[in-house]
C-alpha positions as CSV (number, residue, x, y, z in Angstrom):
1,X,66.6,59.2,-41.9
2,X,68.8,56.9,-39.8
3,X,70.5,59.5,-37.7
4,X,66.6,61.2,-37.3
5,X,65.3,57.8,-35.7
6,X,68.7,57.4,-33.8
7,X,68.4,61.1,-32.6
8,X,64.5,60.1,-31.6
9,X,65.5,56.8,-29.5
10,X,68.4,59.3,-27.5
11,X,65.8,61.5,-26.5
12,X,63.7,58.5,-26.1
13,X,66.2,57.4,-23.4
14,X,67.0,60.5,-21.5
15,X,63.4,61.2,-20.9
16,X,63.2,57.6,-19.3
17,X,66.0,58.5,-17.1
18,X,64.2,61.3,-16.2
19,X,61.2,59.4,-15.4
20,X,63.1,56.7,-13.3
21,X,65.0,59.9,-11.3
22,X,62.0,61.7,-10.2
23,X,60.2,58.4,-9.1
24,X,63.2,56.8,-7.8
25,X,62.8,56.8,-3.9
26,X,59.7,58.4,-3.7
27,X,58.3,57.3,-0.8
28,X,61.0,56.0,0.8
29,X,61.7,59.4,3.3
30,X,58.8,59.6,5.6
31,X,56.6,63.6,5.0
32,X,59.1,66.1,6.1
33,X,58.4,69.7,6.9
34,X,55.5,71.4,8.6
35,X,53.6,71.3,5.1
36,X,53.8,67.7,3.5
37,X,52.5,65.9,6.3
38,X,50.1,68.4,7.0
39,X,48.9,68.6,3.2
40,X,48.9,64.8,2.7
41,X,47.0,64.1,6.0
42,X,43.9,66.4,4.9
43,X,43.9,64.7,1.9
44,X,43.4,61.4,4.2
45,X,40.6,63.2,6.0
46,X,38.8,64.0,2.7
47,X,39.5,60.7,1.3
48,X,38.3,58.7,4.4
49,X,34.8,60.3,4.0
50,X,34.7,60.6,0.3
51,X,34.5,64.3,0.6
52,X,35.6,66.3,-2.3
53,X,34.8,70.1,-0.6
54,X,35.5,70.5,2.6
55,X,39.3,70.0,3.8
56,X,40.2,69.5,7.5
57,X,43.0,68.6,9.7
58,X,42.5,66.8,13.0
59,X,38.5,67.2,12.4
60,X,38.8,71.0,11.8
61,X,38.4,72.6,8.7
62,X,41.5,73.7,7.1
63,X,41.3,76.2,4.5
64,X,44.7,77.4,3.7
65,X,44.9,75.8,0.1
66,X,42.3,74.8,-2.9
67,X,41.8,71.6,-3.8
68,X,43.7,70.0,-6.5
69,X,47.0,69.0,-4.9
70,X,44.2,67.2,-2.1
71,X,42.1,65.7,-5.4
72,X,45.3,64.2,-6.8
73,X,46.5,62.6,-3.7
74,X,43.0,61.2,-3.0
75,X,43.2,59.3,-6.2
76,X,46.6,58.2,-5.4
77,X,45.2,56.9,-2.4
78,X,43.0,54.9,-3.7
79,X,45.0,53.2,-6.3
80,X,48.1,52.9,-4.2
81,X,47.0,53.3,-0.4
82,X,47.8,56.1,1.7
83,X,51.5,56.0,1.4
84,X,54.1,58.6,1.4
85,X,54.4,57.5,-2.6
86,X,50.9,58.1,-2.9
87,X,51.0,61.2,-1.0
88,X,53.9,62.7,-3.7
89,X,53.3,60.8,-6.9
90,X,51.1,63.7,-8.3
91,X,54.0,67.0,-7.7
92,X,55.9,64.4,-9.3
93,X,53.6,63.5,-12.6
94,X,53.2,67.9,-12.3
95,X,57.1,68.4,-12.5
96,X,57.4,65.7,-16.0
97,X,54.2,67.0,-17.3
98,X,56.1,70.9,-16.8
99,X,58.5,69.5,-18.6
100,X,56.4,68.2,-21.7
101,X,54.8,71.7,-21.7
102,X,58.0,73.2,-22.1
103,X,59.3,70.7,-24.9
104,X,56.4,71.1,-26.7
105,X,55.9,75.0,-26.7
106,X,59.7,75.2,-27.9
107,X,59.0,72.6,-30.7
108,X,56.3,75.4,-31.7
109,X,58.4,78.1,-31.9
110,X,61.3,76.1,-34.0
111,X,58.4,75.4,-36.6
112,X,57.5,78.7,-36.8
113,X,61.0,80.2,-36.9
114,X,62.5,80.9,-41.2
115,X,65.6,78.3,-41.6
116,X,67.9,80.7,-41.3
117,X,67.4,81.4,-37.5
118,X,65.5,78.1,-36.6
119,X,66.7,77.5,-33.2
120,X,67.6,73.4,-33.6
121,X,66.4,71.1,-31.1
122,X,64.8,74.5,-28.7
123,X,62.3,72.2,-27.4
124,X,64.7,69.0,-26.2
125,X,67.0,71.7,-24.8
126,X,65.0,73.8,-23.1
127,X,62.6,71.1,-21.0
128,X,66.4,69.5,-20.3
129,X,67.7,72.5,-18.7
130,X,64.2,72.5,-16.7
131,X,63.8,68.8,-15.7
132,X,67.4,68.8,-14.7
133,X,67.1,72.0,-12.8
134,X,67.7,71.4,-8.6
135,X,64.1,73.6,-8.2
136,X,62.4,71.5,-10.0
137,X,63.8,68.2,-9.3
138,X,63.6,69.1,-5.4
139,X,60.0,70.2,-5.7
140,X,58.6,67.8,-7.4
141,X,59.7,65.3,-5.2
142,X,57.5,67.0,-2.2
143,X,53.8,67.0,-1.9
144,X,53.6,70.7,-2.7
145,X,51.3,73.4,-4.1
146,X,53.8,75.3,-5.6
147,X,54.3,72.8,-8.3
148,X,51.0,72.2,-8.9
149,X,50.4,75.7,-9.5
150,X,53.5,75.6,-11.8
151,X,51.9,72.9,-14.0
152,X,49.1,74.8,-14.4
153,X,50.2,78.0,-15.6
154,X,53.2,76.5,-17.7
155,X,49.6,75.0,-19.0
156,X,47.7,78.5,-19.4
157,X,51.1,80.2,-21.0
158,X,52.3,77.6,-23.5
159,X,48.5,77.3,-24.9
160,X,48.8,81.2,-25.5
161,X,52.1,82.1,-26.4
162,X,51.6,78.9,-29.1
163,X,48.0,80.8,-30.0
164,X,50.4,84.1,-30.9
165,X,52.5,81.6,-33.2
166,X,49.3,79.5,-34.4
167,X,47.4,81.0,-38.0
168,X,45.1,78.4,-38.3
169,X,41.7,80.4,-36.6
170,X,40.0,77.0,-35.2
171,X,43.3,75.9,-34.0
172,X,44.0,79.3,-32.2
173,X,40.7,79.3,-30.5
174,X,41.2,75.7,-28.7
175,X,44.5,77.2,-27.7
176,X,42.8,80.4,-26.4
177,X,40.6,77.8,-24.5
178,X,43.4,76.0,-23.2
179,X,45.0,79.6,-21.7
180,X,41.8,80.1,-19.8
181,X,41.2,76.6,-19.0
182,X,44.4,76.7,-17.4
183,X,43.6,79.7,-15.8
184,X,41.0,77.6,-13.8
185,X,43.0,75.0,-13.0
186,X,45.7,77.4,-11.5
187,X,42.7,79.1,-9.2
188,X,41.9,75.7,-8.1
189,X,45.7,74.9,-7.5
190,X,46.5,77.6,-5.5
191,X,44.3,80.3,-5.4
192,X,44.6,83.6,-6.8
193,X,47.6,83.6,-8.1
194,X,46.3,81.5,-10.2
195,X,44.9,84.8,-12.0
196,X,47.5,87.0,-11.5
197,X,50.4,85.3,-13.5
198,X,48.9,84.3,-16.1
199,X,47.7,87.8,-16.8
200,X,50.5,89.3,-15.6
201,X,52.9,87.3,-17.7
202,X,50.9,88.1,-20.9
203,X,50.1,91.8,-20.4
204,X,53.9,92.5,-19.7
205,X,54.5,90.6,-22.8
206,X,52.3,92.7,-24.4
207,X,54.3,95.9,-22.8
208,X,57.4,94.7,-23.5
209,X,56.6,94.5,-27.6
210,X,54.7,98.5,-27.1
211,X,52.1,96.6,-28.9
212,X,48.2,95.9,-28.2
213,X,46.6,92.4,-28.6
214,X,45.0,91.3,-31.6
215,X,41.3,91.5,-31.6
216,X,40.8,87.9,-31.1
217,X,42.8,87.9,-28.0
218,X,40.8,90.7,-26.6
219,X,37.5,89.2,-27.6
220,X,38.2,85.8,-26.2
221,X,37.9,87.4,-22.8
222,X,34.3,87.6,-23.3
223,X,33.9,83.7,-23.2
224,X,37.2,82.6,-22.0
225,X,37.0,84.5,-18.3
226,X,33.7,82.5,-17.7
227,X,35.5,79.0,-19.0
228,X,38.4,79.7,-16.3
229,X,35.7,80.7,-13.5
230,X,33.1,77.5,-14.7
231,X,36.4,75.2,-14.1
232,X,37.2,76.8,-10.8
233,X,33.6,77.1,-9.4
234,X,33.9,73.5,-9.0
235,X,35.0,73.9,-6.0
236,X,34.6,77.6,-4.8
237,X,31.0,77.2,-5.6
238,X,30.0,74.1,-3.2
239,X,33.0,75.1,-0.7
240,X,31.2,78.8,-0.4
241,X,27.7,77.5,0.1
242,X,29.0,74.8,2.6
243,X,31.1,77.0,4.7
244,X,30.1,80.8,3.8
245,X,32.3,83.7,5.5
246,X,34.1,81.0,7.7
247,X,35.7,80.1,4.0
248,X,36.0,83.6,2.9
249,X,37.4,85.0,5.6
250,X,40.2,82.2,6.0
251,X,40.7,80.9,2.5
252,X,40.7,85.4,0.8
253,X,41.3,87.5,3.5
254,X,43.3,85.3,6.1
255,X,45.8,83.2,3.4
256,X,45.7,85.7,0.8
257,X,45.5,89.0,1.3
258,X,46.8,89.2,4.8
259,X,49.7,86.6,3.6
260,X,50.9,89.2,1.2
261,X,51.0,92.4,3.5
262,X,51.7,91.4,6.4
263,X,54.2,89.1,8.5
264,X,51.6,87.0,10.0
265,X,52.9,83.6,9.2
266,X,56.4,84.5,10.0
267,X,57.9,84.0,6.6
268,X,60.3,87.1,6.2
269,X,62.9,88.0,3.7
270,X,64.2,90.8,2.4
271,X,63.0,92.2,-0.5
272,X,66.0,90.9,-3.0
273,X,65.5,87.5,-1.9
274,X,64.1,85.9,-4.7
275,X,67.1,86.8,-7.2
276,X,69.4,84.0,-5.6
277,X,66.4,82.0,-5.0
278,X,65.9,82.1,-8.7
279,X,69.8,81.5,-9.6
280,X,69.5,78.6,-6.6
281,X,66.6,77.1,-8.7
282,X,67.4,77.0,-12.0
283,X,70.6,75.6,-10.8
284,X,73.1,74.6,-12.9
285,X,72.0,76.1,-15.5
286,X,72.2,79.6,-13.8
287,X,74.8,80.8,-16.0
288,X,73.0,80.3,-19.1
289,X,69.8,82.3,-18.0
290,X,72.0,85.4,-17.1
291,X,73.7,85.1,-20.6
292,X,70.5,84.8,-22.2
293,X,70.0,88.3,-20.6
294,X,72.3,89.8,-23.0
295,X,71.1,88.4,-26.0
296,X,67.4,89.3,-25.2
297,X,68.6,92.7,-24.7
298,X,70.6,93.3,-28.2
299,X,66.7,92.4,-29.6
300,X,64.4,94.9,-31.6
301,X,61.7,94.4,-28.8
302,X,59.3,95.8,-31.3
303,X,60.0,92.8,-34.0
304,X,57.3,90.2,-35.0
305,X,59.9,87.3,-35.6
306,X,59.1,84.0,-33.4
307,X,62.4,84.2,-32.2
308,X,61.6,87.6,-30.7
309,X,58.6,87.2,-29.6
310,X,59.8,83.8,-27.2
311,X,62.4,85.8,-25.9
312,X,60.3,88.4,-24.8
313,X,57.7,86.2,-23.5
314,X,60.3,84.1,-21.8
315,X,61.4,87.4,-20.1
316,X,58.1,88.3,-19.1
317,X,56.7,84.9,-17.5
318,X,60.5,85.0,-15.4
319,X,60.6,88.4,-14.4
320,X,56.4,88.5,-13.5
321,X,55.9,86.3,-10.7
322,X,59.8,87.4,-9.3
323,X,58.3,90.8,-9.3
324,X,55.1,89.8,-7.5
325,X,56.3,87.8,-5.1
326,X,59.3,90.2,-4.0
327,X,56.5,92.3,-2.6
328,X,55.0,90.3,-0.4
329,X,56.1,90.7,3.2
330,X,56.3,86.8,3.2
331,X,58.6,84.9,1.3
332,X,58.9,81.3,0.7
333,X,61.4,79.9,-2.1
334,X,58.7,78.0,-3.7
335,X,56.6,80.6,-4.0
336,X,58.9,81.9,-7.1
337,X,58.9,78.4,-8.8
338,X,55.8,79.3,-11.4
339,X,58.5,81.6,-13.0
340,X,61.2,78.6,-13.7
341,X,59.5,77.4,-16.7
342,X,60.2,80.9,-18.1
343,X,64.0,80.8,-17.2
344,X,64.4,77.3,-18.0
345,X,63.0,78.6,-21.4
346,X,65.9,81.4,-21.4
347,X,68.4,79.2,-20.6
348,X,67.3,76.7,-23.4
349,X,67.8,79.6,-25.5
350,X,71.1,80.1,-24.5
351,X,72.3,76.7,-24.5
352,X,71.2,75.8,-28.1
353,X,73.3,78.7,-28.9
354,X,76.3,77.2,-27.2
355,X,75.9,73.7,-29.1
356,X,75.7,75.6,-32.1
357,X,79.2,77.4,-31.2
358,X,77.8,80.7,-31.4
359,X,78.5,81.6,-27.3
360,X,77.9,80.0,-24.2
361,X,81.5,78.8,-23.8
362,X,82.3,81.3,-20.8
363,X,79.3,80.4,-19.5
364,X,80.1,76.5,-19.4
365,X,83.2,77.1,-17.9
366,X,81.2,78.9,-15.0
367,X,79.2,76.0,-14.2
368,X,81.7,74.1,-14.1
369,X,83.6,76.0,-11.2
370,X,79.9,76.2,-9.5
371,X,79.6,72.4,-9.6
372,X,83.4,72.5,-8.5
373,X,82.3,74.9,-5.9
374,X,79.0,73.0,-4.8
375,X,81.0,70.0,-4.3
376,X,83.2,71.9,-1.8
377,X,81.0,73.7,0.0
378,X,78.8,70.1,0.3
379,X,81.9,68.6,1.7
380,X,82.5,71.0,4.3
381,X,79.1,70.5,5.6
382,X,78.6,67.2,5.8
383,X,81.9,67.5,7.9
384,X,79.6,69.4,10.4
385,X,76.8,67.7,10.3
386,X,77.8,63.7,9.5
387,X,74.6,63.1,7.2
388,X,75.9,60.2,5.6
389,X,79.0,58.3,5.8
390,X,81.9,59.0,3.6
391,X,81.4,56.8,1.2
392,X,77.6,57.8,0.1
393,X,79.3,61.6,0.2
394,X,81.8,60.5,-2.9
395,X,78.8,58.8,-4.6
396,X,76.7,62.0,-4.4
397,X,79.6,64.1,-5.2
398,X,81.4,62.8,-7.7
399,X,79.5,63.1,-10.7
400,X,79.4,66.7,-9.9
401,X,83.0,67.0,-9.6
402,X,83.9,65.0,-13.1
403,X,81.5,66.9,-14.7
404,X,82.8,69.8,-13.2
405,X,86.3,69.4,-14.2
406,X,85.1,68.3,-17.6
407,X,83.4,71.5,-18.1
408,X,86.3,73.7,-17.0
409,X,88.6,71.7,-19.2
410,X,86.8,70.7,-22.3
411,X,84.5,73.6,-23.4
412,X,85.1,72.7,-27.1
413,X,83.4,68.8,-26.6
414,X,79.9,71.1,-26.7
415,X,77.4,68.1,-26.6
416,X,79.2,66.1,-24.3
417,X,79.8,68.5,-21.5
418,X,76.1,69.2,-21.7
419,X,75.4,65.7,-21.5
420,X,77.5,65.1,-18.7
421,X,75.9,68.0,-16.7
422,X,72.7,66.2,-17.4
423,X,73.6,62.9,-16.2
424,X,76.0,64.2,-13.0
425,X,72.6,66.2,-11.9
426,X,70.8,62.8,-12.0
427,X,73.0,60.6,-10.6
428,X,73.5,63.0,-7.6
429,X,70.2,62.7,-7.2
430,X,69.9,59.5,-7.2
431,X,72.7,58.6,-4.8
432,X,71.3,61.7,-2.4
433,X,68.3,59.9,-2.1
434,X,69.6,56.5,-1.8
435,X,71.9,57.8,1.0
436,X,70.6,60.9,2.7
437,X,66.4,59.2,2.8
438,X,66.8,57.4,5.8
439,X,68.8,59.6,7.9
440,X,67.3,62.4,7.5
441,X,64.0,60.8,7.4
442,X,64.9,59.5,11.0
443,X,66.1,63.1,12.4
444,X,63.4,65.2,10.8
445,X,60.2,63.0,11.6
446,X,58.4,61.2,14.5
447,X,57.4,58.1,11.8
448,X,60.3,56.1,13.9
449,X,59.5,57.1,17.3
450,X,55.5,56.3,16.6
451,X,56.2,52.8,15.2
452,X,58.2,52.1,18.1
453,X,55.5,53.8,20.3
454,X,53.1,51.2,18.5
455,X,55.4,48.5,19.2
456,X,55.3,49.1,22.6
457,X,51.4,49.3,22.9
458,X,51.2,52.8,22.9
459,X,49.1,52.9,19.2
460,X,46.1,54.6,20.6
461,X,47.5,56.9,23.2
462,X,46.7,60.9,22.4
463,X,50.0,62.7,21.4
464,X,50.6,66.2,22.9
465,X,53.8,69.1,22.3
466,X,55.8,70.4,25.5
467,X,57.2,73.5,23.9
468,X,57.3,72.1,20.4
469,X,54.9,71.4,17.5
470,X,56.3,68.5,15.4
471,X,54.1,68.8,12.7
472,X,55.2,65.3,11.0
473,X,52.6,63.7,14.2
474,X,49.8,65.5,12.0
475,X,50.6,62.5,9.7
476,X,52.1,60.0,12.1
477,X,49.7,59.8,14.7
478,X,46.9,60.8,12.9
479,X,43.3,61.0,14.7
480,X,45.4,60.9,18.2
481,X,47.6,64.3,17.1
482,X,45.5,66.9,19.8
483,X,44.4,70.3,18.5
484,X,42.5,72.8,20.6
485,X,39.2,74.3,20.0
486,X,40.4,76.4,17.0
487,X,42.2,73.4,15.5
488,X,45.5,74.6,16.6
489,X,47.9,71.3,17.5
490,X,48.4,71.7,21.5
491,X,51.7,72.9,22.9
492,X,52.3,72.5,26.9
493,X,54.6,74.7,28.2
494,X,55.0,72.8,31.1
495,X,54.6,69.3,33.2
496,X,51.7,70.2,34.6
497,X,49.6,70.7,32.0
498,X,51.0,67.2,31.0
499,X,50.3,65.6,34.2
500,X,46.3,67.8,33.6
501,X,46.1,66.0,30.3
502,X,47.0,62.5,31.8
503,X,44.4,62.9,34.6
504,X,41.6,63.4,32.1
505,X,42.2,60.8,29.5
506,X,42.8,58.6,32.3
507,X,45.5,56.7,30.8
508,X,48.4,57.3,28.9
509,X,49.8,60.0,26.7
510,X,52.4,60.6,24.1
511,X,54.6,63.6,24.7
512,X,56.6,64.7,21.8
513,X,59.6,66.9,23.7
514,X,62.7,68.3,22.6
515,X,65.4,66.4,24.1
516,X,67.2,69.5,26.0
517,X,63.4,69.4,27.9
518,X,63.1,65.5,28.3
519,X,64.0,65.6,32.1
520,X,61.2,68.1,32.9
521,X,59.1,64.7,32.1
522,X,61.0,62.1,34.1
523,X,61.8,64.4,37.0
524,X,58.4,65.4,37.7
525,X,57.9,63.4,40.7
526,X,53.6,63.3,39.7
527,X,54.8,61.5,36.4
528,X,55.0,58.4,35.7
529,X,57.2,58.1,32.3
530,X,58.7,55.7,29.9
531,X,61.0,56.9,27.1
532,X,60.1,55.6,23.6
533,X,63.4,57.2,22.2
534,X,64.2,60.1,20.2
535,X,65.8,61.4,17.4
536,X,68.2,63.9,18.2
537,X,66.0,67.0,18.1
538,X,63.3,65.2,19.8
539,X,61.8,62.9,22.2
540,X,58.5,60.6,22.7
541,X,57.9,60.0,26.4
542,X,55.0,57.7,27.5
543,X,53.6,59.6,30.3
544,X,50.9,58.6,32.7
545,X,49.5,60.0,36.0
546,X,51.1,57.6,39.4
């Protein structure tokens, strides 16, 4: 009983040290990218005129994504300001609550396994491997769709794959419920995809066993399909009535179906691009997925055990969404990130079979030359590119490389070199944020350049592009950030059209320019021009007509 309420208080403590790494630092970089400032300013725009339907960016409607990700960071808003913490605090509730999911549907399948091949502590294992995996943890700690959409359906597939274990009738129809509730949470997180995994993972499950659902699986559809689209139409309904084709044709055909089959938004990869993707996110724990390969494979896929049934399942939600997105002609890593639940799942697997000393060992060793190698390879490039000074680089990489040599050299201390891989993929995050936030805040955003634009008096001037679109300034300078007509932001390709835009507002202007084009500005006799600074891929130039 002891050693069960000391085993209880360890957990206890690792999943506080969870908690403090993903909310460590949170807002301490400024919204990097072209998508978090973007995503957490229309979210301002909603929350500034209470409006729940209708996003928009710069005044113009903006109907790339649903609503949830914007409804969570409006009520972070409000109970914390509009912050960059605000802006991130719900992808990272999303990633611990994935987590939870996982623990809990792995707890499920223990219960339900005979003691003979009861899988010991599947749960704690499996949401380890996940919450410590670098997709996750990097994810979460953006304000992003893509984990969103990952809650969701880890939502919609634990409630049914625990309905499949679950004998109790009333039980399994709340779980049922749950599947399609989450179902309608995943259309309101990112769209249709929300649809398409869910029901994709379970009818390749389904395929996989050469077996048919039971009939209260197949009847549930008759009520559970209008439960998913009832939770949905909170949104799609008003946001259709408001907006009509303008919404269809942007939010369906433009960002959907167009997306998929086409290049237009310039994301392409080739088509085996999420299979390192997928060994990149479930990092370190890569090895243990492609072991868990082989034991899914010596399975009777046809067997009704609980045991076989997860793996299969397991298989299905990983390889599902892998296989849909590979299609698409544009590819984005995160796009792939609803199917790490179902690896990290996998790997659990695997790993609880290596603390049990039935394998795993060669598959320790691995990850401990990867972490070896990561530490390496991390070395070489900060060499290049001088991100931090050398001592923040042996803070981020040493608890990788003990760990690493640990796990190279001391395969038989099972528990502890799993521990330690734990805790090095932590503290490495930890220390990369504390050391790596405000540097590459500085170089990848204009947050700097507008305060010291402000300081200067410049905190209403209009801010334009000359051959760039720094799309941090949608966040930055919002409400002064110009777009054109079709909401576009505004890109000069020249001085003149500088020294146009100077003459009209009758004052002066914000140019955001990269530095290489900074004397096409001050050289331009027409120009008047004061340079605010810049931060070595751009510059901010004060620009007013003499």
């Amino acid at each position: 009983m002891q050693r069960s309420t000391l085993a209880k208080r360890v957990w206890l403590l690792f999943f506080l040290a969870v908690v403090a790494c993903y909310f460590y630092g949170l807002g301490r970089p400024p919204l990097l990218g072209p998508d978090e400032p973007r995503y957490a300013q229309v979210a301002h725009e909603m929350f500034l005129r209470a409006d729940f339907i209708t996003p928009t960016l710069g005044g113009h409607t903006w109907f790339e994504k649903p609503s949830l990700l914007y409804w969570m960071m409006m009520a972070a808003y409000g109970a914390f300001g509009v912050t960059e913490f605000a802006a991130r605090l719900g992808p990272a509730l999303a990633g611990l609550l994935t987590g939870l999911l996982i623990f809990w549907l792995g707890r499920r399948v223990e219960r339900a396994c005979e003691d003979r091949e009861k899988p010991r502590g599947l749960g704690q294992w499996s949401s380890l491997a996940l919450l410590s995996s670098g997709g996750l943890i990097v994810f979460s700690r953006g304000a992003s769709f893509d984990i969103i959409v990952t809650l969701t359906v880890t939502l919609s597939l634990c409630c049914f794959f625990v309905s499949e274990l679950e004998r109790d009738a009333r039980r399994r129809l709340w779980l049922l419920a749950g599947f399609y509730a989450g179902v309608g949470l995943s259309l309101l997180a990112k769209g249709l995809v929300g649809i398409v995994v869910p029901f994709g993972v379970t009818g390749t499950y389904f395929l996989l066993r050469r077996t048919w659902p039971d009939r209260k699986s197949l009847t549930s559809m008759l009520w559970g399909m209008p439960l998913a689209l009832l939770i949905a139409a909170s949104w799609y309904a008003p946001v259709t009535a408001r907006h009509g084709w303008l919404f269809i044709d942007e939010f369906f055909v433009q960002h959907h179906f167009a997306r998929f089959v086409s290049n237009k938004y310039h994301h392409p990869q080739p088509f085996w691009f999420y299979l390192p993707m997928m060994a990149a996110l479930i990092f370190p724990w890569t090895a243990f997925l492609v072991g868990s390969f082989r034991t899914t494979a010596r399975l009777s896929w046809r067997g009704k055990e609980p045991l076989t049934k997860f793996h299969l399942f397991a298989l299905a939600w990983l390889v599902v969404p892998v296989a849909f997105f590979s299609l698409s002609e544009s590819k984005l890593p995160g796009y792939v990130l609803p199917a790490l639940p179902g690896a990290a799942l996998l790997a659990g697997e695997y790993l609880v079979g290596f603390l049990n000393a039935l394998k795993g060992r060669v598959a320790m060793r691995v990850t401990g030359g990867l972490l070896l190698v990561l530490v390496v390879a991390g070395s070489l490039y900060e060499a290049r590119t001088h991100l931090v000074s050398n001592g923040g680089l042996i803070l981020i990489a040493a608890p990788l490389a003990v760990a690493g040599i640990f796990l190279v050299a001391r395969t038989q201390q099972r528990r502890a070199c799993v521990m330690m891989l734990f805790c090095a993929m932590l503290l490495s995050t930890v220390f990369a944020v504390a050391q790596l936030s405000d540097r590459v805040g500085e170089r990848e955003s204009v947050k700097h350049l507008m305060q010291l634009a402000a300081a200067r008096g410049y905190s209403n001037a209009p801010v334009y592009g000359l051959h760039t679109i720094d799309y941090t300034a949608e966040f930055y300078a919002a409400g002064r950030f110009a777009h054109e007509a079709d909401g576009k932001p505004v890109r000069f390709e020249g001085p003149q059209q500088v020294l146009a835009a100077a003459q009209q507002t009758g004052g002066t202007v914000l140019v955001i320019v990269p530095v290489e084009y900074r004397e096409q500005l001050t050289a331009y006799a027409p120009l008047a021009t004061d340079i605010i600074g810049d931060n070595g891929s751009v510059a901010l130039v004060a620009v007013r007509a003499r």
